[in-house]
Every structure is written in C-alpha cells, then in structure tokens.
C-alpha positions in Angstrom: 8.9 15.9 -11.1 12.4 17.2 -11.4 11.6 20.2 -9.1 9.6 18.0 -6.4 12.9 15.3 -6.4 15.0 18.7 -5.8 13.2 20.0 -2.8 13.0 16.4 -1.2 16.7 16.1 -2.2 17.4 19.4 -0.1 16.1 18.5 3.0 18.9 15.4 3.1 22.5 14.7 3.3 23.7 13.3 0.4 24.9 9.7 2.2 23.6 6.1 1.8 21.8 6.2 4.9 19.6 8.4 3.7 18.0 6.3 1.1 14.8 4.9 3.0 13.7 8.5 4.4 14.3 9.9 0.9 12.4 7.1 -0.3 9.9 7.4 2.0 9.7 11.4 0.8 9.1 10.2 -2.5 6.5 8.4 -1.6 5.0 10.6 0.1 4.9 12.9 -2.6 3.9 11.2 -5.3 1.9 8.1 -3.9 4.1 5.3 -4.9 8.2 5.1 -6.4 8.6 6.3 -10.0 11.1 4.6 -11.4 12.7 8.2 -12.3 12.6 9.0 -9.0 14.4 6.0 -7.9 16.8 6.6 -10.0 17.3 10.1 -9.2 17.4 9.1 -5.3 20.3 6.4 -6.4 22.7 9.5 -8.1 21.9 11.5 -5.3 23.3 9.2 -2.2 26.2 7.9 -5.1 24.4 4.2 -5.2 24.4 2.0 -8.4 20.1 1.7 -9.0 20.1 -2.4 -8.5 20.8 -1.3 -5.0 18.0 1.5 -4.5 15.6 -1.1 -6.2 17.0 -3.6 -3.7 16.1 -1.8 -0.5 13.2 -0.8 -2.0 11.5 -4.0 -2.8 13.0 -4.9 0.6 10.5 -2.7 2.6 6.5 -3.4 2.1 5.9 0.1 2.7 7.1 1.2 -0.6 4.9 0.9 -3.4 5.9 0.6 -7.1 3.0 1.5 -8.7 -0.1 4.4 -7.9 -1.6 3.7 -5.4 -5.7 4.5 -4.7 -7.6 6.9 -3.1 -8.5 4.0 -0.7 -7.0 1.2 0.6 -8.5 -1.9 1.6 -6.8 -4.0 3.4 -8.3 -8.1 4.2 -6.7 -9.9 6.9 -5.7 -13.4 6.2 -3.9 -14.3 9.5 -5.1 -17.8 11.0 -7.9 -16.5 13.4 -9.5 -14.4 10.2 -8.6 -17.5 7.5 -10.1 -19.8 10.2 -13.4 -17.7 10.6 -13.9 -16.9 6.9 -11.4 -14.6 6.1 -11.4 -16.0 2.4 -14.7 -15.9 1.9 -13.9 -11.7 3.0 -11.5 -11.4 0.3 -13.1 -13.4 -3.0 -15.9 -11.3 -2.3 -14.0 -7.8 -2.6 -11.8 -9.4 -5.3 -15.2 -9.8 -7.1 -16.7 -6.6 -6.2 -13.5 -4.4 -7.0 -12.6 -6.5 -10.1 -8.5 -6.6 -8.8 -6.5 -9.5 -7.0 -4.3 -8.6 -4.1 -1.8 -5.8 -4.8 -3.7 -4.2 -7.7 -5.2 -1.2 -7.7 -9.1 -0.6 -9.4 -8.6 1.4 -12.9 -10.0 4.3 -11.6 -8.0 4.3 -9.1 -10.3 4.7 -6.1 -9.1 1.6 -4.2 -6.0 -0.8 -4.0 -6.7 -4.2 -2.2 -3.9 -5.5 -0.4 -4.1 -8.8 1.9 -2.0 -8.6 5.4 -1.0 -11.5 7.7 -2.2 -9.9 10.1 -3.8 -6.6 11.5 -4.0 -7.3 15.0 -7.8 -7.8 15.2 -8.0 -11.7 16.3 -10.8 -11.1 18.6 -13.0 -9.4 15.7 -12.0 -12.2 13.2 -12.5 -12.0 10.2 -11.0 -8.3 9.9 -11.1 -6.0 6.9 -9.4 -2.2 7.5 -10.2 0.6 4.3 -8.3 3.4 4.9 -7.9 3.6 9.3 -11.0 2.5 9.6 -11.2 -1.4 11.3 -14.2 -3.8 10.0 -14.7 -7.0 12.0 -16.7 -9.9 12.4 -16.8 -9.6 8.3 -19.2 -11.3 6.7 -19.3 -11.1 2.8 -22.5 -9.6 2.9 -21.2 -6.4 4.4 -18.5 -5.9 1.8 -20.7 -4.0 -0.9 -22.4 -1.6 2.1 -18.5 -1.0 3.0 -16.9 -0.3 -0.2 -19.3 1.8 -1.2 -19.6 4.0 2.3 -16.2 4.4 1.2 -16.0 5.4 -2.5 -16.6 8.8 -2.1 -14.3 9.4 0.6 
C-alpha cells in the first residue's frame, strides 16, 4: 500500500487543496478510503486527520469501505417512490441479502439508493453499473441481478 500512496503522492503538490484529487486517487486505486491511506493523505498536505475524515465524509463520492464488483443503484426520488420505487428496492434488499450502503459478502454488488437519477419518465428506475433499468417492476429484479453477476 505504502508504494501505491507514494506514486499517487508524486503526481501532487503537497498543499491542502489537493486533498479531494488525492482522495479521489486513492480511491481509485484501491476501491474505497483505507483509513491508512487517509491518514497518509492527511501528513502529506500537513492536515490534522479529523479534517481529511471531514471532507471526506463531506463528499458522497468517497467510499469508506470496499466497494463491489457491481453497483446497484435504486432510485427513490418522488416520481420512482410514487410509481413503486419501494417495492424496487425491498425486492433487491431481499434478493442481495444487504440494506442500502452495504455491500453483498462476496463482494459482487453494493446497493446504494439515490434521490434521484434523472429517469422520471421511466419511473421506477434502477441503474447496475452504467446501465439504466426503468419502468421496474419487482419481478425483473432477479433476471437483472443476475445478467449482472458475472460481469
């Protein structure tokens, strides 16, 4: 890990705005933000760690945990709650065996819930991975997690 955090280290100057895009390195290079590494990142740009954990937890984009191989993503906006969009996520809750913001112990999908994904019109909406699922129907939920589990 130490020689990863040393190569993503190099590539910035060592200043406090450059504590996301490290961040954001890290995360790209591991899959989520050991708490090693935040540390590290915090001695790097000279910042105390309550404030790296602070504008960490600050962004939704950075994850504190692994994340998995596939991400599932149920809308719950008020077009997709109004058309069923509940329904949508009990059913992969149930399927996957995880609440929202867990990940499946092997790993091969986290389920996250979104206010919104910009899909009114195809309410309810599901995304896994980049792909866009709408007019969701509980029914569908096992044929699409499992077109999905070997990706």
């Amino acid at each position: 890990m130490q020689e990863k955090l040393q190569e993503i280290f190099s590539q910035h100057y060592r200043k406090r705005d450059a504590l996301i895009p490290i961040l954001q390195d890290i995360q790209g290079a591991f899959g989520f933000l050991p708490p090693e590494a935040m540390t590290a990142a915090g001695k790097f740009c000279r910042m105390d760690p309550v404030e790296v954990y602070g504008v960490a937890t600050f962004y939704a984009q950075f994850k504190f945990s692994p994340m998995g191989r596939n991400v599932v993503m149920v809308c719950q906006g008020t077009a997709c709650h109004v058309m069923g969009g509940g329904r949508v996520l009990e059913e992969v809750q149930t399927q996957l065996g995880v609440s929202a913001g867990e990940t499946t112990k092997d790993r091969v999908f986290t389920l996250e819930t979104v206010a919104c994904i910009g899909a009114c019109a195809l309410a309810p909406a599901m995304v896994v991975n980049k792909n866009t699922y709408g007019r969701m129907k509980a029914e569908r939920v096992t044929e699409i997690l499992n077109a999905n589990r070997g990706d």
